[in-house]
NULOGU-299740 format. One record per residue (C-alpha): residue number from 0; residue in three letters; chain; y, x, z. Coordinates in Angstrom, 3 decimals, m for minus. Layout:
residues N
@num->NUM, residu->Ala, chaine->A, north->Y, east->X, up->Z
...
***
This chain:
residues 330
@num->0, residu->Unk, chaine->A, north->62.292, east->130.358, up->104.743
@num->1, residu->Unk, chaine->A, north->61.294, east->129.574, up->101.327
@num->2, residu->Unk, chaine->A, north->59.426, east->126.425, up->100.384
@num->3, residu->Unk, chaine->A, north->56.875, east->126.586, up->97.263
@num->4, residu->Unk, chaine->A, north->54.517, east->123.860, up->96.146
@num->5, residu->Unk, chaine->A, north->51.975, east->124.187, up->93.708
@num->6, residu->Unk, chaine->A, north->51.359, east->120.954, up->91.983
@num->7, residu->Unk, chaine->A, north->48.511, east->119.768, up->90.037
@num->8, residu->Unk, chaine->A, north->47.244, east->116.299, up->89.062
@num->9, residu->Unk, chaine->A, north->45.020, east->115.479, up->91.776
@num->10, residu->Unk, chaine->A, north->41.789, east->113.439, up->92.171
@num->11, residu->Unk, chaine->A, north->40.346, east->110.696, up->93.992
@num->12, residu->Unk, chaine->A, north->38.797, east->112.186, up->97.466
@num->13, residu->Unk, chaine->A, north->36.110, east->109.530, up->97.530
@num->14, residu->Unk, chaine->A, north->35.010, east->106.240, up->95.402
@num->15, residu->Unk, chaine->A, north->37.340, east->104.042, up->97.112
@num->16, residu->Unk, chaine->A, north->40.249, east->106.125, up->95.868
@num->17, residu->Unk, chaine->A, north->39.187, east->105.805, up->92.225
@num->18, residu->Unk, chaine->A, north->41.045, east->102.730, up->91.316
@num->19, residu->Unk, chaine->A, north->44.212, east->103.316, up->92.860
@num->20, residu->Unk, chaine->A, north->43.799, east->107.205, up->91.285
@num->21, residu->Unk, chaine->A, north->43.506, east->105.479, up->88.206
@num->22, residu->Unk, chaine->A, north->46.464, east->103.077, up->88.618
@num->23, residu->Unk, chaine->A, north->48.602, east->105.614, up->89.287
@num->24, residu->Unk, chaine->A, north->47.848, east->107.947, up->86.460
@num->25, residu->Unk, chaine->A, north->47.956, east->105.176, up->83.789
@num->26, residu->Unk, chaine->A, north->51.023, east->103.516, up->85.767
@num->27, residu->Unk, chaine->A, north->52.989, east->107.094, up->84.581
@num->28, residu->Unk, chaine->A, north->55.419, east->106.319, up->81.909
@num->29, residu->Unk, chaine->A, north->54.193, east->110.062, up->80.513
@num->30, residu->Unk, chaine->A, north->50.999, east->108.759, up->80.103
@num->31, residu->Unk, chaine->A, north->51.810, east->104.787, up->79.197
@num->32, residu->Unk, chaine->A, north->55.293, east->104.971, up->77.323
@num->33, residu->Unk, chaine->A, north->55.650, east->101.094, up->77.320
@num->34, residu->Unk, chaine->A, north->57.948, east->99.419, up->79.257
@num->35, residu->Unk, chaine->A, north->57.342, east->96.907, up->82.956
@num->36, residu->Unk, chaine->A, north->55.947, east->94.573, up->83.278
@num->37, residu->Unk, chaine->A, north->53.881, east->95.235, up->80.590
@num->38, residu->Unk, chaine->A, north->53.062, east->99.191, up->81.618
@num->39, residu->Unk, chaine->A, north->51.906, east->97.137, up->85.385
@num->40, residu->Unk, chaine->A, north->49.663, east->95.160, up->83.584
@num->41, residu->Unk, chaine->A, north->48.259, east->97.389, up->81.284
@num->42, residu->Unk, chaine->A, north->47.406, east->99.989, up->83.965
@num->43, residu->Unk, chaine->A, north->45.920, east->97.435, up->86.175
@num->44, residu->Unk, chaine->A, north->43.993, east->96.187, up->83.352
@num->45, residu->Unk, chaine->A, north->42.837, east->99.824, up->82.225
@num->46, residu->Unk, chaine->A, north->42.184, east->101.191, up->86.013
@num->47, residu->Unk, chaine->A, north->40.053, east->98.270, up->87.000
@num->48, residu->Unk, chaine->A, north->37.944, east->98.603, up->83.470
@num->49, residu->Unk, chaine->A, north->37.295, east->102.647, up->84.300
@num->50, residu->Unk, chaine->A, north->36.639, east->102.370, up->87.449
@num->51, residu->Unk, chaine->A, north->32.833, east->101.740, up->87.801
@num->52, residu->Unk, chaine->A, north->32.423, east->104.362, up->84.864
@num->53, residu->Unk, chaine->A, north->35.037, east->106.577, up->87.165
@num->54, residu->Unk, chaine->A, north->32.745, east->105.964, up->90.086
@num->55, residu->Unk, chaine->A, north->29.611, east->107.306, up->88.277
@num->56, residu->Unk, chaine->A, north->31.438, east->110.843, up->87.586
@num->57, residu->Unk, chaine->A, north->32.575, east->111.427, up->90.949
@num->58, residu->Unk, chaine->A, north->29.007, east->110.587, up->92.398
@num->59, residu->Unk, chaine->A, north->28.040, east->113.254, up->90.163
@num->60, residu->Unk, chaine->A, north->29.834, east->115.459, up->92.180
@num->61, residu->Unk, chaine->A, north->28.947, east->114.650, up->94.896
@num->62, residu->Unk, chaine->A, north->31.688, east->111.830, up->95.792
@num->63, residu->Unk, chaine->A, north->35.355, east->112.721, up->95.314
@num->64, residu->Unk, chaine->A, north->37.046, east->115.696, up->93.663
@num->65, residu->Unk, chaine->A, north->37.104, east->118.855, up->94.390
@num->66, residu->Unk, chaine->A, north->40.433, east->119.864, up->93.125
@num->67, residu->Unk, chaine->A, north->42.585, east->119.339, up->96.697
@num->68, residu->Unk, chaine->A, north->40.276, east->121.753, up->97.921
@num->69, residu->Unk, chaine->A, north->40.188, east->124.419, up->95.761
@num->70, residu->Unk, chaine->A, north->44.602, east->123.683, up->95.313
@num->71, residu->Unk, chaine->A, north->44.288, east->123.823, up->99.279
@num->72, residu->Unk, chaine->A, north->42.663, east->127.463, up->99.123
@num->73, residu->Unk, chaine->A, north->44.761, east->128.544, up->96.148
@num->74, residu->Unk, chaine->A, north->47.694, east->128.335, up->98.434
@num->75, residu->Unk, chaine->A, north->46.393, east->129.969, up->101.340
@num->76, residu->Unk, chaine->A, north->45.686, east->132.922, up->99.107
@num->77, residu->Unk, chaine->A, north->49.216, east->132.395, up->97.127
@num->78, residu->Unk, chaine->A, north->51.099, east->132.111, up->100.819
@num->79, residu->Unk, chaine->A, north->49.226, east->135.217, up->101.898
@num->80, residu->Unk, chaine->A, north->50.193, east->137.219, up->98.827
@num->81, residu->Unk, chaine->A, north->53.786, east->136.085, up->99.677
@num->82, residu->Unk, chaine->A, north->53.684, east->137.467, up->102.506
@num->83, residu->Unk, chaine->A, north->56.682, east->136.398, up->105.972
@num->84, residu->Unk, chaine->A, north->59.754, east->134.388, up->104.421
@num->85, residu->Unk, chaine->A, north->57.473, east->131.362, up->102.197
@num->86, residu->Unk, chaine->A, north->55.661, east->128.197, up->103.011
@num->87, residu->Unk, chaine->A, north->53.475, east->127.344, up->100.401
@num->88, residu->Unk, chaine->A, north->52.937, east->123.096, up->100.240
@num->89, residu->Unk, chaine->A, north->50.485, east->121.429, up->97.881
@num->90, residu->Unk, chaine->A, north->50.957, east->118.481, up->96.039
@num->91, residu->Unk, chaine->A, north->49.164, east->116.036, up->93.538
@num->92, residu->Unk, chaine->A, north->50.502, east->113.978, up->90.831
@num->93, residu->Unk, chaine->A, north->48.458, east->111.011, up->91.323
@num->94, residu->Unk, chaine->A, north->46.916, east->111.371, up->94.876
@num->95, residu->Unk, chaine->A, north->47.088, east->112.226, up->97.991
@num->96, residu->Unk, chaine->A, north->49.210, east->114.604, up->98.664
@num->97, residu->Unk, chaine->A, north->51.900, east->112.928, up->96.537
@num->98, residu->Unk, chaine->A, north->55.083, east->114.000, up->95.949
@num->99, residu->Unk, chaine->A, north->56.621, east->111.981, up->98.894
@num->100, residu->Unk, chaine->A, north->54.666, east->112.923, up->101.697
@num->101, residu->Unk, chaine->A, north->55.185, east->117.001, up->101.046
@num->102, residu->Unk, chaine->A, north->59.016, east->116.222, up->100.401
@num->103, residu->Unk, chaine->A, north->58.742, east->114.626, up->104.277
@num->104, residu->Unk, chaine->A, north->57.196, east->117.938, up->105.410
@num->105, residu->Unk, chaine->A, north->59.519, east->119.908, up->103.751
@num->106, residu->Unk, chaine->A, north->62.809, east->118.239, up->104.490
@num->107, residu->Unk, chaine->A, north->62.171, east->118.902, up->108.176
@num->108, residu->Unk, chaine->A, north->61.836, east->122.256, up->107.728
@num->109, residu->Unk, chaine->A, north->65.248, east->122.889, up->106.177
@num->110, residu->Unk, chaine->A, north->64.308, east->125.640, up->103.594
@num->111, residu->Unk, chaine->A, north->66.913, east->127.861, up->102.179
@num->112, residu->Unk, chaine->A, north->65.249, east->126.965, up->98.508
@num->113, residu->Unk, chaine->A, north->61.967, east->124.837, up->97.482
@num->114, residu->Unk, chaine->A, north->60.136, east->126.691, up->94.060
@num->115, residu->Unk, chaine->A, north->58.507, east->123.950, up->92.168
@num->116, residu->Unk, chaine->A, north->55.316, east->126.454, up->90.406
@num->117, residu->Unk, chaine->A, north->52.713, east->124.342, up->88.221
@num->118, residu->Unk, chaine->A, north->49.204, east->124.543, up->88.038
@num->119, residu->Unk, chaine->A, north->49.580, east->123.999, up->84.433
@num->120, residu->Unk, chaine->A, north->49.705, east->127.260, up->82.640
@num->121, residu->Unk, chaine->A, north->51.065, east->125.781, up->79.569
@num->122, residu->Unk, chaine->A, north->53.592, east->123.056, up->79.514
@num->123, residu->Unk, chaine->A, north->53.242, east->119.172, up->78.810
@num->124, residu->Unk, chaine->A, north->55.941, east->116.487, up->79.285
@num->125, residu->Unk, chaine->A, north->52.906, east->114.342, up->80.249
@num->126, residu->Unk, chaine->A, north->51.811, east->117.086, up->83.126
@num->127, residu->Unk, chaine->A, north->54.392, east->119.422, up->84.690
@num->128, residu->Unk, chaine->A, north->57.293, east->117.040, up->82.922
@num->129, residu->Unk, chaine->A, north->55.885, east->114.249, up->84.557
@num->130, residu->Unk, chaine->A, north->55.751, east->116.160, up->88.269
@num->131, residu->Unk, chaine->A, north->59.457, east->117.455, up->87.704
@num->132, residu->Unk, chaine->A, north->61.057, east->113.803, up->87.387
@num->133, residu->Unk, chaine->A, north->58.507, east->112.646, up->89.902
@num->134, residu->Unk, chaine->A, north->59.886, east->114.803, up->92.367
@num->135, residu->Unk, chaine->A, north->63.277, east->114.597, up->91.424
@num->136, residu->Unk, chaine->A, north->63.732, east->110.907, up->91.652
@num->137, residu->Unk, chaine->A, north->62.052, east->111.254, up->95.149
@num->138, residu->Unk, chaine->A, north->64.736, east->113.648, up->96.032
@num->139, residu->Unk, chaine->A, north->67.576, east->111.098, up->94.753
@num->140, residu->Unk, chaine->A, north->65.858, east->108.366, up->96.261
@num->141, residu->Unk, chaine->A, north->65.446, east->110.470, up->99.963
@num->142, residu->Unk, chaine->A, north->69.605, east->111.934, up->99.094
@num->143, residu->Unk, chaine->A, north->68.178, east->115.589, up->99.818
@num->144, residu->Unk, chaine->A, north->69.995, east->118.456, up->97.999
@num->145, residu->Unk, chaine->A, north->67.731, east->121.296, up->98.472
@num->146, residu->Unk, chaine->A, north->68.094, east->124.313, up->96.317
@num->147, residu->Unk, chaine->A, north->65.195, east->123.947, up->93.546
@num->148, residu->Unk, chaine->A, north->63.794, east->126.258, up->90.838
@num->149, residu->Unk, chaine->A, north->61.352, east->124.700, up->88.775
@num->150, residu->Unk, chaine->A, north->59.130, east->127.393, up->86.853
@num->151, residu->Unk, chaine->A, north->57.833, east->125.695, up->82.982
@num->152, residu->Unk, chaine->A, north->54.983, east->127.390, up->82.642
@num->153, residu->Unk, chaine->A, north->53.486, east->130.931, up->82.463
@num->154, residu->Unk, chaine->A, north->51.290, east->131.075, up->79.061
@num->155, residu->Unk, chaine->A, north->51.285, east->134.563, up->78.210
@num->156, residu->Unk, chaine->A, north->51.944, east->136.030, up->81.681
@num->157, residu->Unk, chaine->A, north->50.357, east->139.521, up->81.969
@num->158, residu->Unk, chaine->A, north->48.485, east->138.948, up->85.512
@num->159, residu->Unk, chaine->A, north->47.515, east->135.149, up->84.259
@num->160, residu->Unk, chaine->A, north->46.186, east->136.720, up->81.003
@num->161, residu->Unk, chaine->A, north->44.488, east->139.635, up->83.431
@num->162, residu->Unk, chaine->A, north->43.114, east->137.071, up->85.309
@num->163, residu->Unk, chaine->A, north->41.282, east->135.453, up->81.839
@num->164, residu->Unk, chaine->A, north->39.661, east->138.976, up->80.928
@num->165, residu->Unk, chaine->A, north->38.352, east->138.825, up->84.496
@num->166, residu->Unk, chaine->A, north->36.722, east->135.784, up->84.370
@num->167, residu->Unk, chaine->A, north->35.176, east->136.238, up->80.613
@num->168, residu->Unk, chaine->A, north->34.044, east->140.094, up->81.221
@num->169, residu->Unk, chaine->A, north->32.446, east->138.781, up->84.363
@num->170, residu->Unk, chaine->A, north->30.667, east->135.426, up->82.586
@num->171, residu->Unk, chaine->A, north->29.740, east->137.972, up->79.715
@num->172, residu->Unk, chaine->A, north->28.082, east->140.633, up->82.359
@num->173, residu->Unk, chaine->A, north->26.306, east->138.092, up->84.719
@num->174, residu->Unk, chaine->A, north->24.710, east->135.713, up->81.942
@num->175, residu->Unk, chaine->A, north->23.961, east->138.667, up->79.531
@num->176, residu->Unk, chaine->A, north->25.789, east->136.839, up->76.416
@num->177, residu->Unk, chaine->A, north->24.763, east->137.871, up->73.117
@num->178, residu->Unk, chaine->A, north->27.360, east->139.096, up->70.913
@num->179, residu->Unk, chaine->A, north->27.431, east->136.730, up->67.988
@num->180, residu->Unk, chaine->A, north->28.363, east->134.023, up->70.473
@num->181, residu->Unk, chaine->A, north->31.066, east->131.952, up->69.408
@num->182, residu->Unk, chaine->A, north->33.892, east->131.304, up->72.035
@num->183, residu->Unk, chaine->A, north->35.402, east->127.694, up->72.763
@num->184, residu->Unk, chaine->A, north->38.707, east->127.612, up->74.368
@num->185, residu->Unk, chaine->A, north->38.754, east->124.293, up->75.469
@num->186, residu->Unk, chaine->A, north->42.163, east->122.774, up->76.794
@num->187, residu->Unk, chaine->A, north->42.654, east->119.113, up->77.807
@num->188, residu->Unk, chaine->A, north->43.506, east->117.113, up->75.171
@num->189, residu->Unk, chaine->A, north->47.108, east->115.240, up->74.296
@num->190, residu->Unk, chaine->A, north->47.714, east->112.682, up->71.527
@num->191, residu->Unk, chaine->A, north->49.039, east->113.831, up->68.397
@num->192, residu->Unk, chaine->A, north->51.849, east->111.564, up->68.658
@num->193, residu->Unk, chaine->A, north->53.280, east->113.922, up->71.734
@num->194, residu->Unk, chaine->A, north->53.011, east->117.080, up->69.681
@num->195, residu->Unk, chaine->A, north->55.487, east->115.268, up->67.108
@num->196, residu->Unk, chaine->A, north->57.746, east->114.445, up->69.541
@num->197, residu->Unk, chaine->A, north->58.397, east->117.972, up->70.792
@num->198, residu->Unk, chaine->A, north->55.865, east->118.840, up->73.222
@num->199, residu->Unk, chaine->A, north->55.135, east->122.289, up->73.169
@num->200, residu->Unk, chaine->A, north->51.754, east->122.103, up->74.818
@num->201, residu->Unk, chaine->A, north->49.711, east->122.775, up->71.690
@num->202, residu->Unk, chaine->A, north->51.958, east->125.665, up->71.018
@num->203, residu->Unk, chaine->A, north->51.675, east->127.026, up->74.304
@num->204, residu->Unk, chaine->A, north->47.900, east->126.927, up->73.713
@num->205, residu->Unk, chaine->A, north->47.715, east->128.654, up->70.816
@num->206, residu->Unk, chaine->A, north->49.713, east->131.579, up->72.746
@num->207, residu->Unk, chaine->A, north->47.608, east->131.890, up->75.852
@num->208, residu->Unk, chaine->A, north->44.321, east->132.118, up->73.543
@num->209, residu->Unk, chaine->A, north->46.043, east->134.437, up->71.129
@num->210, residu->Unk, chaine->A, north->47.100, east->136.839, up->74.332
@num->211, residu->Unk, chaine->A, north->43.352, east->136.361, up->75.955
@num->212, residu->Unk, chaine->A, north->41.930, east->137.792, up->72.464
@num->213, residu->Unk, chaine->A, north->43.892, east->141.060, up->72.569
@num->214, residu->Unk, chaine->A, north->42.612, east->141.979, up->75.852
@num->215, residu->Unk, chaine->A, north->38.884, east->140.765, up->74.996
@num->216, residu->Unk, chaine->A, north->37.770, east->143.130, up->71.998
@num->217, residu->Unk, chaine->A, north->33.980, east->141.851, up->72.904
@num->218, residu->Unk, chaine->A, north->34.769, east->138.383, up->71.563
@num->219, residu->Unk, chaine->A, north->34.610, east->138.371, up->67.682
@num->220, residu->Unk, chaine->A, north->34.260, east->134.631, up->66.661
@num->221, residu->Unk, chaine->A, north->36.537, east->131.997, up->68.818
@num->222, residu->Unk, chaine->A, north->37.878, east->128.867, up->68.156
@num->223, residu->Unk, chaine->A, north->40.641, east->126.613, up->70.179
@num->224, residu->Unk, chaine->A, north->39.429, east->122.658, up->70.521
@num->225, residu->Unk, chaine->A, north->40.350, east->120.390, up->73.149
@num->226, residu->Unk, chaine->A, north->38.271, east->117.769, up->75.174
@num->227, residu->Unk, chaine->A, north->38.745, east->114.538, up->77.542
@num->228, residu->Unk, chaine->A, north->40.611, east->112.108, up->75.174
@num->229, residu->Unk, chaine->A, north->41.168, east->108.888, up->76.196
@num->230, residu->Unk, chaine->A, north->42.031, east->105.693, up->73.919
@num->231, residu->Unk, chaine->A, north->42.297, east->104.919, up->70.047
@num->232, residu->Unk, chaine->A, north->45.218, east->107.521, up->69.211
@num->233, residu->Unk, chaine->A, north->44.933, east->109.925, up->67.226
@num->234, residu->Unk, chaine->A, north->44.758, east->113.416, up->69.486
@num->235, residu->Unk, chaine->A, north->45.038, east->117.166, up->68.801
@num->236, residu->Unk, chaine->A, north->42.006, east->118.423, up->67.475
@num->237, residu->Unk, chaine->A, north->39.254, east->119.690, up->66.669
@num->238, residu->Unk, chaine->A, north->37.228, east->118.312, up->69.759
@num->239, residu->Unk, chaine->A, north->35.508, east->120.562, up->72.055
@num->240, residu->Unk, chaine->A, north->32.638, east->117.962, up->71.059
@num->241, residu->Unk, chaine->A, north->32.836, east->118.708, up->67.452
@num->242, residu->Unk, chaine->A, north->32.611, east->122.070, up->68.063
@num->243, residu->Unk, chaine->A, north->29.799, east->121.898, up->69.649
@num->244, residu->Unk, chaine->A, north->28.001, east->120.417, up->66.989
@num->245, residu->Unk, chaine->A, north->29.131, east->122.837, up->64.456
@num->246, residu->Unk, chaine->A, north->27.781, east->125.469, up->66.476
@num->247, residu->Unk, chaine->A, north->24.320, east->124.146, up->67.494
@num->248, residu->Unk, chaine->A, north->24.357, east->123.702, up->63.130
@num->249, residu->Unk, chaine->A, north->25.362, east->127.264, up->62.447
@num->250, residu->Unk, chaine->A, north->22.977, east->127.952, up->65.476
@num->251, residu->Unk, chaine->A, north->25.404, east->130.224, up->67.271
@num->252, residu->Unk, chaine->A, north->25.489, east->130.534, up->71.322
@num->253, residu->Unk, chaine->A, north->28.630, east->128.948, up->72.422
@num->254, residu->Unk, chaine->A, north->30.662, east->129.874, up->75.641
@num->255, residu->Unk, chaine->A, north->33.190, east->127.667, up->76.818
@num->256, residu->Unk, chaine->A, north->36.283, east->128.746, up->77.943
@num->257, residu->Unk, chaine->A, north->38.442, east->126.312, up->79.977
@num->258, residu->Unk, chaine->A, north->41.573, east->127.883, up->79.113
@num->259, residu->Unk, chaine->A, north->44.085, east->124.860, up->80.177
@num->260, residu->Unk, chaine->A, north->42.528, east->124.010, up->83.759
@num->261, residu->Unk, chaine->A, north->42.510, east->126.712, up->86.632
@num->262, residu->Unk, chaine->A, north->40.486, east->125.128, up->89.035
@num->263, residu->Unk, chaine->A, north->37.560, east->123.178, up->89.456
@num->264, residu->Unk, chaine->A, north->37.466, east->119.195, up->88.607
@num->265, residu->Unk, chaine->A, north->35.494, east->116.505, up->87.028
@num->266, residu->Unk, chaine->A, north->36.874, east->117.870, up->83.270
@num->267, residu->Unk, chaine->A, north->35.159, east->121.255, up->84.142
@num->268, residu->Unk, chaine->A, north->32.204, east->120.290, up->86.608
@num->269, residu->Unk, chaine->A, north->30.893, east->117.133, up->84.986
@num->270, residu->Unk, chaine->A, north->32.400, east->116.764, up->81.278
@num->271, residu->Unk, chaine->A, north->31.980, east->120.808, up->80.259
@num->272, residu->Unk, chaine->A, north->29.080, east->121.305, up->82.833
@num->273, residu->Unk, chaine->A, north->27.024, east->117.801, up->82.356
@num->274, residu->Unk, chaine->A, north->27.774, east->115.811, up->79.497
@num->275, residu->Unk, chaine->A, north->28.627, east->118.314, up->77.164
@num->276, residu->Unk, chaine->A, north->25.532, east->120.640, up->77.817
@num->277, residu->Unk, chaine->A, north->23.288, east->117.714, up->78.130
@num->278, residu->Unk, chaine->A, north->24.733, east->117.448, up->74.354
@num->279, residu->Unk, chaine->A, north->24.689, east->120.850, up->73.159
@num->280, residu->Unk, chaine->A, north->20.968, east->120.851, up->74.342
@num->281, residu->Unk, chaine->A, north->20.072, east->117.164, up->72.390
@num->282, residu->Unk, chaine->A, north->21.284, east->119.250, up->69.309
@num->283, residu->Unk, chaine->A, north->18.880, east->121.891, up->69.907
@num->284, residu->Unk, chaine->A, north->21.468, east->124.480, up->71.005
@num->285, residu->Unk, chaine->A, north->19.561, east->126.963, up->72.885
@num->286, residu->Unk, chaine->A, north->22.855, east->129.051, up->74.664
@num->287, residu->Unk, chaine->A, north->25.202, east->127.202, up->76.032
@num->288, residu->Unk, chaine->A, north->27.311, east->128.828, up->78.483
@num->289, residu->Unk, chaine->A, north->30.188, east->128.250, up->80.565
@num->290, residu->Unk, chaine->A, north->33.512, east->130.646, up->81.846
@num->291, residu->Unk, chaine->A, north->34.683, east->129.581, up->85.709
@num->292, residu->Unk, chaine->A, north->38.381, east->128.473, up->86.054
@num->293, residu->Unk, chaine->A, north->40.419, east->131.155, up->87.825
@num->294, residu->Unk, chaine->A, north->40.766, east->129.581, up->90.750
@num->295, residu->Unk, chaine->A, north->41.949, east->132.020, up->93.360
@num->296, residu->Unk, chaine->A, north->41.485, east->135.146, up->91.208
@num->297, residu->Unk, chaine->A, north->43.791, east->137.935, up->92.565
@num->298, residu->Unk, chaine->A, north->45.035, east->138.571, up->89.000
@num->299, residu->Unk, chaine->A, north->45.728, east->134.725, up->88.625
@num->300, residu->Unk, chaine->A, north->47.346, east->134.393, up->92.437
@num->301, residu->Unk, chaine->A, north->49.178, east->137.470, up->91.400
@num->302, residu->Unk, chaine->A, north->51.107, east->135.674, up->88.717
@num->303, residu->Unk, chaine->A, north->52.040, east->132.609, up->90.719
@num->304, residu->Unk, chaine->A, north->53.474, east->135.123, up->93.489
@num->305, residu->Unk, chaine->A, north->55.001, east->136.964, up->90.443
@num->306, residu->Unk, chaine->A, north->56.649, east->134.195, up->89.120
@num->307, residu->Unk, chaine->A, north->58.186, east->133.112, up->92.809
@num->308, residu->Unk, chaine->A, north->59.444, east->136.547, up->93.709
@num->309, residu->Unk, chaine->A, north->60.989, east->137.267, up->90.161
@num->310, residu->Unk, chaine->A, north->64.537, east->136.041, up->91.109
@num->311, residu->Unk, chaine->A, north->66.186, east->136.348, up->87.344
@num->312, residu->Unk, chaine->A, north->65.930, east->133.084, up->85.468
@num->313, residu->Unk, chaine->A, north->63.906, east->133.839, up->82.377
@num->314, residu->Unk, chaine->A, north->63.944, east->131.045, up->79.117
@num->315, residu->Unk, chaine->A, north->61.702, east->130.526, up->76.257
@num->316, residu->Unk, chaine->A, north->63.005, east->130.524, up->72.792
@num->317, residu->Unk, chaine->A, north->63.425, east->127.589, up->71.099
@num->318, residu->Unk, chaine->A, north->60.217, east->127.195, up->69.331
@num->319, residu->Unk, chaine->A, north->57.923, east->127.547, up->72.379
@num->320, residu->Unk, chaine->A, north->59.431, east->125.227, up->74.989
@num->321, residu->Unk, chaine->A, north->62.532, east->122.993, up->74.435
@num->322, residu->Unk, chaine->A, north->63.374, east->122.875, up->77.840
@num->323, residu->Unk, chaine->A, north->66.196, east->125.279, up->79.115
@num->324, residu->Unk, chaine->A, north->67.008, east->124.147, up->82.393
@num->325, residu->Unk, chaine->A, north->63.610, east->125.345, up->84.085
@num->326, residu->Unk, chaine->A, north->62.558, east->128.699, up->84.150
@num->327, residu->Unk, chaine->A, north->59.303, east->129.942, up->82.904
@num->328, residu->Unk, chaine->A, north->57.301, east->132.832, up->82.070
@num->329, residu->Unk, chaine->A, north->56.292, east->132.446, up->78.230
***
């Protein structure tokens, strides 16, 4: 039997959870490069300032994220489209469940080989880099010395670009989008600083919009921005925010395009669906709409069972992804 978890950042499941989500996120040294004490204190100091503001968003909806449960039914459909022989585990970053608790449930189990698959399409130190040391100091820590492949990322992937045209052709259909609409492909933001450094997530970006546009003829006027920063550094730009502005002043319909996440969470349902439509409408933009994440798309579930089942070991060039120990789909 084969062991894969799909890993993703996770979210507080109800208020209480908030602060200790927090904690943990800013505790990171991917997110906080400082050293201890002073990365302890500094995440204490930012979680406990967030958290009432925290605690508004996820009464928005409705309480607690919704991202374990819509991970949770991505790998029911991902372990069904496996088929006999696979497990598939989920795990969170920064909540439950963390990387310690599904290592427990897998050690017992005794797998011939564990697949590490990211529900980051495009790679970040600060999100699947983070998860791969995570888990590999818990393995050192626990002595286990279970076969691992760790897939990078998939950013050009044919089914995960498939699964893109699905989800636009289908927005375009339903909500009747005019055609001078201009498209933003929004992708969490990362500061600047990271880019420098060598992190090929702005890169990887750029290729997964670049691939989506080849496939979408109907969308003639697009633009890649980024959204959720956090803090006084400088971050990759232009801002989803900006964007929106230049549109409502060009008064062109904007769809939004959430081209980083693939499910569901308080970046899609409350900054893309609330604030940032509350905004667009203060401007006096008329058309504002917004593309699902994949989710469980069969295209997009497709290319995660893809990925698993492709046994050859396939590497980006240098000048996507710098990393040539995982394998990846680029």
């Amino acid at each position: 039997m084969k062991a894969v978890v799909i890993f993703n950042l996770g979210g507080p499941d109800r208020l209480e959870s908030v602060k200790p989500f927090l904690f943990n996120l800013f505790y990171d040294r991917a997110i906080l490069n400082i050293p201890n004490p002073w990365r302890f204190f500094l995440a204490k100091l930012v979680s406990s300032r967030r958290d009432k503001t925290a605690q508004g968003i996820y009464k928005h909806l409705g309480g607690g994220s919704p991202i374990l449960t819509e991970t949770n039914a991505q790998a029911k459909a991902l372990e069904n489209a496996l088929g006999k022989g696979y497990r598939v585990f989920t795990a969170m970053r920064y909540w439950h469940p963390m990387v310690d608790e599904v290592i427990e449930e897998i050690t017992h189990l005794n797998p011939s080989e564990v697949i590490l698959v990211p529900l980051y399409p495009q790679f970040s130190f600060a999100t699947t880099g983070s998860f791969f040391t995570e888990w590999d100091a818990a393995m050192k820590k626990r002595g286990c010395n279970l076969p691992t492949r760790k897939i990078c990322c998939y950013p050009m992937q044919k089914d995960f670009i498939a699964a893109f045209h699905d989800v636009i052709s289908s927005t375009i259909r339903q909500e009747n989008i005019p055609e001078n609409a201009r498209y933003l492909f929004s992708a969490h933001g990362l500061p600047k600083k990271n880019i420098l450094n060598g992190d090929p997530y702005e890169h990887h970006v750029t290729l997964s919009v670049n691939a989506i546009l080849k496939s979408a003829s109907q969308i003639k006027d697009h633009v890649i921005c980024y959204q959720s920063k956090v803090g006084p550094l400088e971050w990759l730009g232009p801002s989803t925010e900006d964007e929106i502005k230049r549109a409502a002043a060009d008064n062109t319909p904007v769809v939004i395009v959430p081209v980083s996440f693939v499910s569901e969470n308080s970046e899609t349902l409350y900054e893309l669906d609330y604030l940032y439509k509350e905004y667009a409408m203060k401007l006096g933009l008329k058309h504002y709409f917004r593309v699902p994440t994949l989710q469980y798309n069969h295209n997009y579930i497709t290319c995660l069972a893809s990925l698993i089942k492709t046994e050859e070991i396939k590497f980006c060039n240098q000048q996507v992804c710098p990393l040539k120990q995982f394998s990846c789909a680029a």
